[in-house]
N, C-alpha and C positions, 0 to 999 in steps of 0.2 A: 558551266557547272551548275547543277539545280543543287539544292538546296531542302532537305525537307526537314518539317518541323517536328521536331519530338511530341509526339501525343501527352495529353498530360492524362494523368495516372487520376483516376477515381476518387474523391475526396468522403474520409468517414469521420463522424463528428462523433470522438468519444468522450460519453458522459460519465462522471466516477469521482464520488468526492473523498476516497481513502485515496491517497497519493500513492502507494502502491501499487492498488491494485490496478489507476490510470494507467503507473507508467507501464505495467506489464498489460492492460490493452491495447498500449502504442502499438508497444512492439508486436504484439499478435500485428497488428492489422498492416503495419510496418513488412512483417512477413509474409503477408498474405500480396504483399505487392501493391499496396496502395496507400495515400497519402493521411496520414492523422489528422482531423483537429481536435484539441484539448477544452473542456468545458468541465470546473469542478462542481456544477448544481444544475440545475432547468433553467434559472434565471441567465445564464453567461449561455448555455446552450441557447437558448432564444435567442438571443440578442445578436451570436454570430449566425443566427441563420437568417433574419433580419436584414443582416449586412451584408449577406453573400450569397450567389444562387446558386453552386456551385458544387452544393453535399450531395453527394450519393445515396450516402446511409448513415444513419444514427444507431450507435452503438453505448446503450443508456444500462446505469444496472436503476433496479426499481428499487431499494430503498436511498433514498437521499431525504436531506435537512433542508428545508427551505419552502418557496410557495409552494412547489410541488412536486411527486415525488416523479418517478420515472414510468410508471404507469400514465399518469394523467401526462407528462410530458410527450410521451409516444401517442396518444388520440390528439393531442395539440399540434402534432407535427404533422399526425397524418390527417387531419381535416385544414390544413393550412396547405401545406407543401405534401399533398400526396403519391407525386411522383417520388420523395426521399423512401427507400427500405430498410425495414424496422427492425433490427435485434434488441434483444430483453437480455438482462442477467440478474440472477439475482440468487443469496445463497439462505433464502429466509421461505418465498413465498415461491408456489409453482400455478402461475396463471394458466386456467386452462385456454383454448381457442378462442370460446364465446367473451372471456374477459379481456383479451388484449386484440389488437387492432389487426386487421385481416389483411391476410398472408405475412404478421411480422413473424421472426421466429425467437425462440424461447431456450437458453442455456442456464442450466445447475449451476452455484461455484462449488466446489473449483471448477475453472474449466477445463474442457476438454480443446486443445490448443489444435490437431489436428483438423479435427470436426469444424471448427469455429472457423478455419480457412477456408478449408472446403466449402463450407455453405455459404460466406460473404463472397468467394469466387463463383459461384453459381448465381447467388443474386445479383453481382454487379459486374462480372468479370473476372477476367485471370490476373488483370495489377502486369507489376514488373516483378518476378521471383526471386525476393531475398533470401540471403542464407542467413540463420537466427543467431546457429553457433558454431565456436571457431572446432575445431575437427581433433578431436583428440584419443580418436578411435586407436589401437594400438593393429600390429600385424593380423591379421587372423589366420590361426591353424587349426586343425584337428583336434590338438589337444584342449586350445583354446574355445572351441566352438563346445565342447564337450564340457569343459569348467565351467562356460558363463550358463549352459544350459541347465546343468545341476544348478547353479546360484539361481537361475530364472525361478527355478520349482522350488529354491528354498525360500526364496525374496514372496512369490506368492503363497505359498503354506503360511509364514509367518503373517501376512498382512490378513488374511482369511481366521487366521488366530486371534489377531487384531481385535476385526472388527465384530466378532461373536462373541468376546471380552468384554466390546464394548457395548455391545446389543445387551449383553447378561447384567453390567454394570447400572444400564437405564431401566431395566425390567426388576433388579433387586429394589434398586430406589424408591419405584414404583410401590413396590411390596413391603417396603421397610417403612413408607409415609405413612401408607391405610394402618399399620401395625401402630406404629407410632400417635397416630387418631384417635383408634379404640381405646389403647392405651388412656391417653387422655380426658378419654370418655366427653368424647364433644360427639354431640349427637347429628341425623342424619344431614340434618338445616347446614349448619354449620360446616357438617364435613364436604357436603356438595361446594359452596365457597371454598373451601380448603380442596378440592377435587379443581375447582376451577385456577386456583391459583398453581397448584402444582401444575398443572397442564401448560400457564401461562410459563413458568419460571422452563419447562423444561422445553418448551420451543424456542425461548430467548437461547437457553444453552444449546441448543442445536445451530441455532442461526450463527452463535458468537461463534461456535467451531468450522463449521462452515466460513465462515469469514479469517477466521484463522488460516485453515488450511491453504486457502486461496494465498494469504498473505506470503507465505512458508513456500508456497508453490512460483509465486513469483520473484521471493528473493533468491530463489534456489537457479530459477532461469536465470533472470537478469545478472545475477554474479557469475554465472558460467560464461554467457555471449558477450563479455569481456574479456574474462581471465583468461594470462598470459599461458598458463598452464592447468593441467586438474588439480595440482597442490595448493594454487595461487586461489582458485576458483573455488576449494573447499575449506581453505582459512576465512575467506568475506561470508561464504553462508554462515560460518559457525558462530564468527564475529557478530554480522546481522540477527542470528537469533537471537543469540546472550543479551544482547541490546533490547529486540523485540521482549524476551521474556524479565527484563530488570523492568522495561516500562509497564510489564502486566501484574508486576509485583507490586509498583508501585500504586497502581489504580487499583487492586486489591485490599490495600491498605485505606485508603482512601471509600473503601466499598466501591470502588466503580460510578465514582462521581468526581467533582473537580480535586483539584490535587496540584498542592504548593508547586509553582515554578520552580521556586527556589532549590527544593527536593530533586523533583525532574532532571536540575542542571547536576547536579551533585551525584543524584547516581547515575547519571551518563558519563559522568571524568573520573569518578572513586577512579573504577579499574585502570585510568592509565598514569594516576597519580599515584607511582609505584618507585619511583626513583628519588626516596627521599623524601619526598613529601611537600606539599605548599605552593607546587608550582604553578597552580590553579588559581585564581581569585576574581571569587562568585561575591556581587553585589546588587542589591537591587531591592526595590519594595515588594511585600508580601503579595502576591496576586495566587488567587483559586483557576486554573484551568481547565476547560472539558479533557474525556480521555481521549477522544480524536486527537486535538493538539498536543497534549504526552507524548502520544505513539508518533504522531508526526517529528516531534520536536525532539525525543529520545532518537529517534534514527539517522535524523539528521546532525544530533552531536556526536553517535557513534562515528559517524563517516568524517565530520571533521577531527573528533581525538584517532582516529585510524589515520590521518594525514599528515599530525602535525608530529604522530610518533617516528611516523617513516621519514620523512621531508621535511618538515616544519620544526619549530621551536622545541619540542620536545623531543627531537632526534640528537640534541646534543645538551650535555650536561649545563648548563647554563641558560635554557631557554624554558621560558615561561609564559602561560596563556590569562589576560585578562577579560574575564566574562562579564559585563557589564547591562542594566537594562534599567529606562525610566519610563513613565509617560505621560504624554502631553495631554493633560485633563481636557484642556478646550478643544483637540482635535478629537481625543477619544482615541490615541494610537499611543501603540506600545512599540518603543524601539530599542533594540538589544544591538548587541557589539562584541565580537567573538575578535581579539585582537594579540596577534603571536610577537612577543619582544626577545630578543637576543639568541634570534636561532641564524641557522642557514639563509644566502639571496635565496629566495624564491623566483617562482617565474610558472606563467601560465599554463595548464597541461596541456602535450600535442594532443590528446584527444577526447572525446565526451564520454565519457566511464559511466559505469552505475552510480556511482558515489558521485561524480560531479554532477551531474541529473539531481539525482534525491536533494544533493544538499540547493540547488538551484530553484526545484521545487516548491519549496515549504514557504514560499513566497505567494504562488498559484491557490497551494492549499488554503493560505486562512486570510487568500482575498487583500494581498500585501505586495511589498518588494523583497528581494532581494537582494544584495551587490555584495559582490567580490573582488577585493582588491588585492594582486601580490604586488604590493610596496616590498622596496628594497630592505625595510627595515624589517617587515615584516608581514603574511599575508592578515587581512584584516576583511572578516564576514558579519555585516553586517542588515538585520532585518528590522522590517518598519512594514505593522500588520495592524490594523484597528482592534481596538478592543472586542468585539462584538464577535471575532472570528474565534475569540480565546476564553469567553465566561459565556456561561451557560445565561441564558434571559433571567431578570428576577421574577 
């Protein structure tokens, strides 16, 4: 009997320090039939590529935190390891040819999830063909081919409404500042600084929506190529947003700067502390967080109060969650304790879900641990992240 050996599958190292938006590159590249690695900066991207000869391609988006951003990480990779091939993403900046590294190629966010396969399968192969999601296509008839086609023409009018709303929205702005200016009667010196800043403020807002969408685009995915049904599937997106958008109220408040943990935990549980009240209890010292860690750390408590209502401690009248966190000054690390008392045995999930991902994540993201334990008594999540990954530098 011969024996042959399973080829092994294309290795792409993706770079992405919004934990979202990684895990939905997994999965593109997951789809495209080839193997992920995960790197949340340049600095961890190096370091595995150091260790291993093995990458295919580097799939970096260009703004990131750290020595360096994704740009300079893609000329590092490719004057070092220039047999690896080079994708860009990015929902800020659009490098032309001459600026980024020859023959890599270059994607807008959101992405375009098609395209993106197609082109890493041309540069590095065809992979093994996964299927992304579960099939929930209903009969089709005539009648129905005729319905979703009227929807298709209304879903596009309304979006084309959209986004010429939103075109008219940026251009009144525009007209409503210089107004506001003269108004003011700050002359031409001044108003050019004032020209320059509005320009500054309304590319940042381009960038943050952009990043947004992308966000919205990948929870939207990743809750589908789980869910057990489309009803299942369109409770977690609604769920995930409401979460996404409490955490962008909160960093609103805050201006978009650090913003009390304490807060954070609190509007992540309000909504499932609905049964009476109390059943929650948040302790811990005042600490200021960036709004990556928020948005991180807001998602990841939506996915556990989403767990512990269905399953856990919170699915029966007497069960309660203690949210605990201190830190150890002379390591410089922050360890919290998400701990469920007098609910249901629990017991491990048969399988890796969106939500058991995410909340598994947040460990990766701010350069930490995480562990999960379902103890009999109860399950108990608990993280332990340096400071440095949570407060902004002084």
């Amino acid at each position: 009997m011969v024996l042959h050996d399973t080829p092994e599958l294309p290795k792409v190292l993706v770079v992405e320090d919004e934990m979202l938006l990684r895990m939905r590159a997994v999965d593109i590249v997951e789809d495209a039939g080839f193997t992920p690695i995960e790197a949340a900066n340049a600095d961890e991207a190096l370091a595995i590529l150091e260790s291993r000869s093995d990458v295919d391609l580097l799939f970096t988006d260009i703004q990131m935190p750290g020595s360096m951003d994704g740009l300079k990480l893609a000329y590092a990779v490719h004057e070092r390891w220039p047999s690896i091939k080079i994708i860009l993403v990015s929902g800020k900046l659009t490098p032309t040819n001459s600026e980024r590294p020859t023959d890599s190629r270059f994607f807008g966010k959101p992405l375009e999830v098609k395209q993106m396969i197609a082109e890493m399968q041309e540069m590095i192969g065809q992979g093994a063909l996964k299927i992304g999601l579960p099939d929930f296509s209903p009969v089709e008839t005539p009648s129905r081919r005729a319905r979703e086609a009227s929807n298709g023409q209304a879903s596009n009018e309304f979006l084309t409404a959209e986004n010429d709303s939103l075109r008219l929205l940026l251009e009144q702005a525009g007209i409503d500042a210089e107004v506001l200016l003269e108004q003011a009667g700050i002359d031409a010196k001044e108003r050019e600084a004032a020209d320059k800043l509005q320009k500054l403020i309304l590319e940042e807002l381009h960038h943050r929506i952009k990043n947004t969408l992308a966000t919205v685009s990948a929870i939207a995915s990743q809750s589908l190529r789980t869910a057990s049904s489309i009803e299942h599937g369109q409770q977690a997106i609604e769920g995930r947003l409401i979460a996404l958008g409490r955490a962008h109220d909160l960093l609103l408040q805050a201006r978009w700067a650090n913003a009390d943990l304490a807060n954070t935990i609190r509007g992540a549980t309000e909504p499932y502390d609905n049964r009476g009240g109390g059943r929650f209890s948040i302790s811990g010292p005042d600490i200021k967080i960036t709004s990556g860690a928020v948005i991180a750390l807001a998602m990841t408590l939506n996915e556990l109060c989403t767990n512990t209502t269905k399953f856990g401690a919170l699915s029966v009248p007497g069960g309660s969650v203690d949210i605990a966190w201190n830190v150890d000054e002379e390591k410089r690390q922050l360890k919290m304790t998400w701990s469920e008392k007098g609910g249901p045995s629990v017991s491990s999930p048969s399988r890796n879900s969106f939500g058991t991902r995410l909340i598994g994540s947040l460990g990766q993201q701010l350069k930490g641990q995480v562990k999960l334990d379902y103890a009999p008594t109860g399950f108990v999540y608990a993280l332990d992240v340096p400071m440095a990954s949570l407060v902004a530098p002084a």
